[in-house]
C-alpha positions in Angstrom: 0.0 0.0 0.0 1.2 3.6 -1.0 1.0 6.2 1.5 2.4 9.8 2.4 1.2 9.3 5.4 4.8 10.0 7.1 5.7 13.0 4.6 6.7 16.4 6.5 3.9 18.1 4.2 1.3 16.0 4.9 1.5 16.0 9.1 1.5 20.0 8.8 -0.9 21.0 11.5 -3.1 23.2 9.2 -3.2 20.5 6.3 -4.6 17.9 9.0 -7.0 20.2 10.7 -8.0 21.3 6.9 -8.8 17.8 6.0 -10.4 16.6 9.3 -13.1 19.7 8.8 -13.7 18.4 5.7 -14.2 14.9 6.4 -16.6 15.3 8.8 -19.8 15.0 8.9 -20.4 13.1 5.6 -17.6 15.0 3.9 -14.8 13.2 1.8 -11.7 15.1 1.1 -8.4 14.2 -0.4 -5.0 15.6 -1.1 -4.9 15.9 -4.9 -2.7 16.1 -8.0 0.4 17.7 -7.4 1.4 17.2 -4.4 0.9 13.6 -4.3 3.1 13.5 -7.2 5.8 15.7 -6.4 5.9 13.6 -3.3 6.2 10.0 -4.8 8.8 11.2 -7.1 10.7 12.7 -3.7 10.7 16.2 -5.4 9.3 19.3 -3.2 5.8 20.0 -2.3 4.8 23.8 -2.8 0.8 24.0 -2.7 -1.1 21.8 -1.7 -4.8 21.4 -3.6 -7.4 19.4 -2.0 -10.7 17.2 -3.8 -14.3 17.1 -2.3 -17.6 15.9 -2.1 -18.8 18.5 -0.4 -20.5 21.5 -3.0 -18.4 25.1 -2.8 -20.9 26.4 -0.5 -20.7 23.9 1.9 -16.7 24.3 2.0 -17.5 27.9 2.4 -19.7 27.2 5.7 -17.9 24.9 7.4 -14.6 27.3 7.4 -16.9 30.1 8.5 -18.0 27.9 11.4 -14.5 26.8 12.3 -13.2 30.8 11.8 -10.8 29.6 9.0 -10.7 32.1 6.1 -12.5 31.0 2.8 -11.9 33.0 -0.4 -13.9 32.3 -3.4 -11.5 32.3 -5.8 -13.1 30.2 -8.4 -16.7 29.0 -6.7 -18.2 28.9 -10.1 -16.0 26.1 -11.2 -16.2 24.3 -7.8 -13.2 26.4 -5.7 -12.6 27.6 -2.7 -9.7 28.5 -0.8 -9.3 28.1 2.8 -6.4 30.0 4.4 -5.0 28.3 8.1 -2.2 30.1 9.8 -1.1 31.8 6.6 -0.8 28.9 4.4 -4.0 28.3 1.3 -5.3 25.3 0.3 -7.3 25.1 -2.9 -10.7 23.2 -1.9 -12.2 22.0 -5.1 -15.8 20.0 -5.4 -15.7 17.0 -7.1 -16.2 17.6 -10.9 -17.1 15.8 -14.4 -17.7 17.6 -17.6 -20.9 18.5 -19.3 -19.7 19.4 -22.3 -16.3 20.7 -23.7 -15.3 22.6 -27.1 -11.3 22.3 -26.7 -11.2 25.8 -24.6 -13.8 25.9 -21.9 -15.6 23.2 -20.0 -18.8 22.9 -18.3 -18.7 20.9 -15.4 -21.5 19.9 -13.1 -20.5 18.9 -9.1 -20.6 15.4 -8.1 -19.3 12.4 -5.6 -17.7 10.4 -7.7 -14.1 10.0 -7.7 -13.6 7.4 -10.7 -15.3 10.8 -13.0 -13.4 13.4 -11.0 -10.0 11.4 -11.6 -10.7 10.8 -15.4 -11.5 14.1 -16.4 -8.0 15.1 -15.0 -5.0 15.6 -18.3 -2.3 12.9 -17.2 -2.6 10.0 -15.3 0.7 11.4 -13.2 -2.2 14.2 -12.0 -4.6 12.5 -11.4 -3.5 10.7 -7.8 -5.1 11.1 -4.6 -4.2 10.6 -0.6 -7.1 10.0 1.8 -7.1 11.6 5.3 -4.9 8.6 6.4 -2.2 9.7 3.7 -3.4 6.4 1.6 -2.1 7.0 -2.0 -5.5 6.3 -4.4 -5.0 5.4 -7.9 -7.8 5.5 -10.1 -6.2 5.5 -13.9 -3.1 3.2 -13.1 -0.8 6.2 -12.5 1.5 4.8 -10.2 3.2 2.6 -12.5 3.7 5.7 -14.8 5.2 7.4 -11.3 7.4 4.6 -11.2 8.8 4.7 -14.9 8.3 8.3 -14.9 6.2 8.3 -18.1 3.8 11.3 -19.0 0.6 9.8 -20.4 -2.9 10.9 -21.0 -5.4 9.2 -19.3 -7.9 7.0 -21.6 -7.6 8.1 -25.3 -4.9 11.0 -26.2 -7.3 12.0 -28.4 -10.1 12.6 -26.5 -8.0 14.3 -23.5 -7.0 16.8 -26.2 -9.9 17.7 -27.3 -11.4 19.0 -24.2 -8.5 21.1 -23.9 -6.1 21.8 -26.6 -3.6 23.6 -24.0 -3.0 19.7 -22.8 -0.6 19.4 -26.0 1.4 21.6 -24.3 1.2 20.5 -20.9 2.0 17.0 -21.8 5.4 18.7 -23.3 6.1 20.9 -20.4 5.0 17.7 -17.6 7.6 15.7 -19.7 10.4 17.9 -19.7 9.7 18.2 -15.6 9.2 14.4 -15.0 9.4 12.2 -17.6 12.3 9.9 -18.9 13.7 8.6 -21.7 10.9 8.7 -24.5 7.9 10.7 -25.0 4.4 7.9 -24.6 4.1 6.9 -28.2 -0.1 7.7 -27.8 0.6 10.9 -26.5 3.2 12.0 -28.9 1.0 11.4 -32.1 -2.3 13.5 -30.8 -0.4 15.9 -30.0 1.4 16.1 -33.4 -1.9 15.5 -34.9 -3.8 18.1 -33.1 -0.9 20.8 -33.3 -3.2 23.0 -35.6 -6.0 23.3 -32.8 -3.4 25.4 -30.9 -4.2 28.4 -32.8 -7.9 28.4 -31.2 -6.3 29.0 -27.8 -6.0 32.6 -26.6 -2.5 33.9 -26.8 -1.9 34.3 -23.2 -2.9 30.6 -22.1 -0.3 29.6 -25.1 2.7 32.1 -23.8 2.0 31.0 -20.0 2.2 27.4 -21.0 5.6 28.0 -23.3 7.0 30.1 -20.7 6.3 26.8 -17.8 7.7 24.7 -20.1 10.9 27.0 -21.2 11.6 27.5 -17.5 11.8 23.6 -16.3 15.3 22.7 -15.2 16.3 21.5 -18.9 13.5 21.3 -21.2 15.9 20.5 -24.4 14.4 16.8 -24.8 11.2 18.5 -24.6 11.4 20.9 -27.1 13.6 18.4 -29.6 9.9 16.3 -29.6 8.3 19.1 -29.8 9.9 20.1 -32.8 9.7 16.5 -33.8 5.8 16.8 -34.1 5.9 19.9 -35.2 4.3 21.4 -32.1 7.4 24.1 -31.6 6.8 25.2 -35.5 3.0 25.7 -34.7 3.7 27.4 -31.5 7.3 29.5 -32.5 7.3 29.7 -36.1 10.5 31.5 -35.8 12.4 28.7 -34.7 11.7 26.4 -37.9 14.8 27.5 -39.7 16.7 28.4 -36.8 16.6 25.3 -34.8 17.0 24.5 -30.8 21.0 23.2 -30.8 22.0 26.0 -28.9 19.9 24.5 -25.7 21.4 22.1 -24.1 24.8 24.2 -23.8 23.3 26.6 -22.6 22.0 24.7 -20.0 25.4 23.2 -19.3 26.1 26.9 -19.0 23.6 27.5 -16.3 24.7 24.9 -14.0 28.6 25.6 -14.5 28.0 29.6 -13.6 24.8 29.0 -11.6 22.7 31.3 -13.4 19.1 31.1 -12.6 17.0 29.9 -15.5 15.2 32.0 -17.2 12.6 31.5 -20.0 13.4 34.3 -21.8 17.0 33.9 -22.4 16.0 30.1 -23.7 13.5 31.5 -26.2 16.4 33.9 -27.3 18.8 30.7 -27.9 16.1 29.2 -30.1 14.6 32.7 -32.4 17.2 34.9 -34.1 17.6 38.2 -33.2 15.2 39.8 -35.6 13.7 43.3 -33.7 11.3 42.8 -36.4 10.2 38.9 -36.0 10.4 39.6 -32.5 8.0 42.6 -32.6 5.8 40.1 -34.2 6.6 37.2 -31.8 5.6 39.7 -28.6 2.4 40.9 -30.6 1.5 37.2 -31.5 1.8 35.8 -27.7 0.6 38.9 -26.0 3.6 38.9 -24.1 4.1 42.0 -21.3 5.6 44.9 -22.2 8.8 44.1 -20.0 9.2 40.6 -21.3 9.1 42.4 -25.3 11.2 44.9 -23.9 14.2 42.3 -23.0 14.0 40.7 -26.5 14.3 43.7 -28.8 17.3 45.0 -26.0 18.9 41.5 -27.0 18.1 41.9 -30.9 19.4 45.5 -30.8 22.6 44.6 -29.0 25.9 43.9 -31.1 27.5 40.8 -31.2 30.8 40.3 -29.0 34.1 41.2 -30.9 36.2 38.1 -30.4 39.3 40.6 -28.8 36.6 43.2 -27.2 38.5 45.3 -24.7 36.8 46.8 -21.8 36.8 50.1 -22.3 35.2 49.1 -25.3 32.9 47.4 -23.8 31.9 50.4 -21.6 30.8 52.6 -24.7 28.4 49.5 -25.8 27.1 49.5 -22.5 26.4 53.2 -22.1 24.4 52.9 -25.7 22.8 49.7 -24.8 22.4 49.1 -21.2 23.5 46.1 -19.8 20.4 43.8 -20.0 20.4 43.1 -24.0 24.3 43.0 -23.6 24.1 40.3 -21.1 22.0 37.9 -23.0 24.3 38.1 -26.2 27.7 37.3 -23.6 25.5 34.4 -21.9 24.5 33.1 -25.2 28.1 33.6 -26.9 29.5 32.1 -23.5 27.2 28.8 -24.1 28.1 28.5 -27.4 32.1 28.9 -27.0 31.8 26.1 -24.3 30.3 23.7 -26.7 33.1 24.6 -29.2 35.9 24.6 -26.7 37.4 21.1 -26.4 38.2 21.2 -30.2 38.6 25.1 -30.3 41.7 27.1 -28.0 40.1 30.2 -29.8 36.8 29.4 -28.5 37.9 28.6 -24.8 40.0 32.6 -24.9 36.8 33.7 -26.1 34.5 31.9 -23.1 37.0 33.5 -20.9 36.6 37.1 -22.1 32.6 36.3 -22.0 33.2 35.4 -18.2 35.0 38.3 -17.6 32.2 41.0 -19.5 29.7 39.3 -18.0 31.1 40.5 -14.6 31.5 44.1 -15.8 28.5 44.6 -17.0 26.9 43.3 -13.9 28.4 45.7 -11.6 28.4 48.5 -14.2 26.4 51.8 -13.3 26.0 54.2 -16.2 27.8 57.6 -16.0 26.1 60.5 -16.0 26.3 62.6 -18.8 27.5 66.2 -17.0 25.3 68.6 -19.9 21.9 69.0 -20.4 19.4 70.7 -22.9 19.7 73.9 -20.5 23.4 74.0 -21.0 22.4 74.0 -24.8 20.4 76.9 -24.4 22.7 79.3 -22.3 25.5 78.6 -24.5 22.8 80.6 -27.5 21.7 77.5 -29.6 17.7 78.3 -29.7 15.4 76.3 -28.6 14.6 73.0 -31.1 15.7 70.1 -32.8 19.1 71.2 -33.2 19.2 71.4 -29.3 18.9 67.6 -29.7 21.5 67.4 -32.1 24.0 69.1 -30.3 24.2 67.3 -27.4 23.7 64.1 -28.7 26.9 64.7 -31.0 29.0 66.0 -27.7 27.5 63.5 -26.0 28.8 60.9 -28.3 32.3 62.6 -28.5 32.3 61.7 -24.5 31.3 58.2 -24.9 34.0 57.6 -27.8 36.6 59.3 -25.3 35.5 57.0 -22.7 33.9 59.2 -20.4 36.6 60.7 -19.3 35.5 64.7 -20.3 34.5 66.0 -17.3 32.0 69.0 -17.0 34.2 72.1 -17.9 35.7 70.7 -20.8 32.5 69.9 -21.9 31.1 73.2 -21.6 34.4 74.9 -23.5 33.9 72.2 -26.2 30.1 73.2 -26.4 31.1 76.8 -27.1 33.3 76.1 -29.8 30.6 74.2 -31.5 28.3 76.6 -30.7 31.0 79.6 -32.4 31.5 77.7 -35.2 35.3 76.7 -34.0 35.4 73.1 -34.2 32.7 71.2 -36.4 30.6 69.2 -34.5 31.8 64.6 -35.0 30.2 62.5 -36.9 28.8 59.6 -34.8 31.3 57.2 -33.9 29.7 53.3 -34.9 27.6 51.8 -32.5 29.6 48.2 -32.5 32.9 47.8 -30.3 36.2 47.6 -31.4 39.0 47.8 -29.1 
């Protein structure tokens, strides 16, 4: 018999008093989905979500009678959560579906488990543990715990046709737990059903990607996603640019112990395009800050094999250090890969490593004139205001910042008087 019974999560005081409210009286309640796998795989337990026979409103009165905090976070579909010494638990009724159109379900309440558990994606989901901490398998997921295989419960098909997101989720649930080969079944509805993904609003598809993109290494993932053509259908731009550039940057990652982040994976897998991009962050609905960091990465040079740092400096001043970052992270991957057959490439990892430290405690100098100092010196007010500070401006940044505020202002009245014409703009790429 499977139990969790003697897991640290499952004896927290507020989880047991939780379930013993709700399995009184007539109640049922179990510890669902998640946490029950997370557990039997011996990976950590975050939030715990319970199922019950008891109807939203009934949750609702029996924590009102026992002064625990409900919130009604999702009553219409069955949830309720119930908030014990600062920790929520998602209470959800017992559900099976009416009717389904690949996007939105309508359920209707119930007691039975058997329908609750089926109507659930993968069978890895779909576990339960009683009050006693008795494990309760319903669609023969343990065995899949055990292999560590991500499968749809009953027919693939049919699981993916209540909701098309599942394609994903089957992608981003393998790339978190599963081993060796995508299920076979599973695999070929997906690819089958990869078109139904455009019916999906943008954001549930972006959310999903992002979940997926920001699992520890989701490279075997996305190389059967782009097997069934699922990556093509969801990132067009990758099609002709392909996902090699994945697993060293995850190597990467763990060498320098960067923190993962989505959106420097989806930059190794979509060239830097401000354009295609533009499109990309239109197309998913992506926030304004998560566009913002692709086009800083598309706009930012590439890194001169011999960069010096002072270079370096002046591309950081015009770029900022964000976009900059991303192109030394994804040259640094890349170098790694090629360095065993490659002393260039190791040099050039090492200058990588060394830029990626200066541009992480870099501060960006202030530029000592301003439009004002424009004015004073008799240029009048418009564009050319603009004009002439950005050229002195630029004159500082080629001279490495070195110009302090009075040689500015005696090199502003010589442009101003006609002494010294004003530079042309110095390129934006490094040098050395």
């Amino acid at each position: 018999m499977t139990s969790v019974s003697g897991e640290a999560w499952f004896t927290d005081p507020a989880l047991v008093s939780v379930l013993a409210l709700l399995n009184d009286e007539g109640g049922e309640a179990r510890v669902a989905g998640g946490a029950v796998r997370n557990s039997l795989m011996g990976l950590p337990v975050a939030d715990v979500d319970i199922a019950t026979t008891l109807r939203p409103e009934a949750v609702v009165e029996r924590a009102k009678a026992a002064g625990i905090k409900a919130v009604p976070t999702g009553i219409a579909h069955g949830t309720v959560t119930l908030v014990l010494e600062g920790k929520p638990f998602e209470v959800t009724t017992l559900r099976r579906d009416v009717s389904t159109d690949g996007r939105h379900a309508e359920v209707a309440f119930g007691t039975d488990w058997q329908a609750d558990a089926e109507r659930r994606d993968l069978t890895i989901n779909a576990l339960y543990a009683g009050k006693d901490g008795t494990v309760v398998d319903l669609v023969n997921g343990l065995p899949d715990i055990e292999s560590r295989t991500v499968r749809f419960i009953g027919d693939a098909s049919a699981r993916i046709a209540e909701d098309h997101l599942r394609i994903l989720r089957f992608f981003r649930f393998f790339a978190l737990y599963g081993s060796g080969r995508p299920d076979a079944e599973g695999l070929k509805a997906c690819a089958r059903a990869k078109e139904t993904l455009s019916k999906l609003s943008a954001e549930r598809v972006w959310s999903e990607t992002k979940k997926l993109l920001a699992a520890p290494d989701p490279g075997r993932a996305l190389l059967w996603m782009r097997q069934a053509g699922v990556l093509t259908a969801v990132l067009p731009e990758t099609e002709k640019w392909g996902i090699d550039a994945i697993p060293g940057l995850i190597e990467a990652e763990k060498a320098f112990g960067w923190t993962p982040d989505p959106l420097l994976r989806l930059a190794a897998i979509v060239p830097p395009d401000r354009e295609r991009l533009g499109l990309l962050s239109e197309r998913l609905r992506l926030s304004k800050a998560e566009a913002a960091v692709l086009d800083h990465w598309a706009s930012a040079p590439q890194i001169a094999p011999k960069l010096a740092e002072t270079a370096f400096d002046r591309l950081l001043y015009r770029h900022g250090p964000q976009g900059l970052s991303f192109r030394l992270k994804l040259a640094l991957a890349s170098a790694r890969t090629r360095g065993l057959a490659d002393p260039d490439a190791l040099a050039f990892a090492g200058l990588c490593q060394r830029l990626l430290a200066r541009a992480g405690k870099w501060q960006k100098p202030a530029f000592p004139l301003n439009g004002a100092d424009v004015l004073a010196a008799g240029v009048p007010a418009g564009p050319k205001v603009g004009a002439v500070l950005g050229r002195i401006e630029e004159e500082w940044v080629t001279g490495n910042f070195r110009d302090e505020r009075a040689r500015l202002l005696v090199r502003l009245e010589e442009v101003v008087k006609g002494e010294r014409p004003l530079p042309n703009p110095s390129p934006q790429g490094g040098g050395t």
